[in-house]
N, C-alpha and C positions, 0 to 999 in steps of 0.2 A: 565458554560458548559465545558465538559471536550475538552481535546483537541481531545480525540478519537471520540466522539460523532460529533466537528467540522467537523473531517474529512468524517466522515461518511453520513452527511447530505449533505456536498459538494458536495461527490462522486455521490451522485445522482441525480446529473443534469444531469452524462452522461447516464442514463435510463436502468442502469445493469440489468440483467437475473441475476447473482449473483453477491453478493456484501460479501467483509469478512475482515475487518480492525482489525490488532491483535496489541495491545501493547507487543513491544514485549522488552520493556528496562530494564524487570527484570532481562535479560539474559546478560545485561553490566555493567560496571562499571559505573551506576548512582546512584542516593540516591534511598531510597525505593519509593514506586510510584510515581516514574516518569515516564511523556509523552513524551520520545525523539527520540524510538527507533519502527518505525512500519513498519510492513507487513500488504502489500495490496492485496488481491487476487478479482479481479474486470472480469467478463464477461461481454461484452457489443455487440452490433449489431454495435456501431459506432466504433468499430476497424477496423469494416472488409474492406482487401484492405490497413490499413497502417501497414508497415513495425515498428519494436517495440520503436525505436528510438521519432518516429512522436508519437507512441500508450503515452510513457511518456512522449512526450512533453507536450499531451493534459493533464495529471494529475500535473506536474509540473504549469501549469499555473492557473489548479479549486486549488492548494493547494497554491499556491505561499506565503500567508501570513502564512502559519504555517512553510512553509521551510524557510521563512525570521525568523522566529523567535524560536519558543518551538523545531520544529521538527531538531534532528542531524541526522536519517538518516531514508530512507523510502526505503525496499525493498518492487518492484512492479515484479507480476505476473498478464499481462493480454491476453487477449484473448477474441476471439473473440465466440458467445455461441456454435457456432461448434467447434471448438477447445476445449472447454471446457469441451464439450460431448465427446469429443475423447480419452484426458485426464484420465475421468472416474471421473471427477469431484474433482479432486486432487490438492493440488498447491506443488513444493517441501518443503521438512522442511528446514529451516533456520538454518543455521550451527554456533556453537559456538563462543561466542566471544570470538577474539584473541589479544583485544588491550586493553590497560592502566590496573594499577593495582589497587587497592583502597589502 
């Protein structure tokens, strides 16, 4: 199972309205497909009421064994499904990598 697929199955214990896990490690300096580098754009009902800190604490803990191992870095957008709807159902784009060269 891939590592994307992992996360994705994880992420749905927390019962998202939307759910959207992007690999996004083509855009660093990794090998060609590689799982190291992803975007999470997660709405859920059990956000609402934590501050964003607490919102990835809760995803740092359903991931823990991919941040222990495959995953180098995970950009998190969440929200709560009101927020979400405010948004306009957006998350922002993920800006350039700036580090290491190949």
């Amino acid at each position: 199972m891939s590592v994307q697929t992992r996360i994705e199955d994880k992420l749905k214990s927390l019962d998202p309205d939307y759910l959207e896990v992007e690999n996004e490690s083509h855009m660093h300096s990794v090998p060609p497909n590689s799982e190291t580098h992803f975007k999470v754009t997660l709405a859920s009902q059990r956000f609402a009421g934590l501050m964003p800190v607490k919102r990835h604490q809760q995803i740092y803990g359903v991931l823990a064994d991919e941040l222990a191992g495959p995953v180098h870095a995970l950009a998190l957008h969440l929200y709560t499904p009101q927020e979400w709807v405010a948004r306009g159902g957006a998350s922002p784009d993920s800006p350039n990598c700036r580090g290491g060269g190949r």
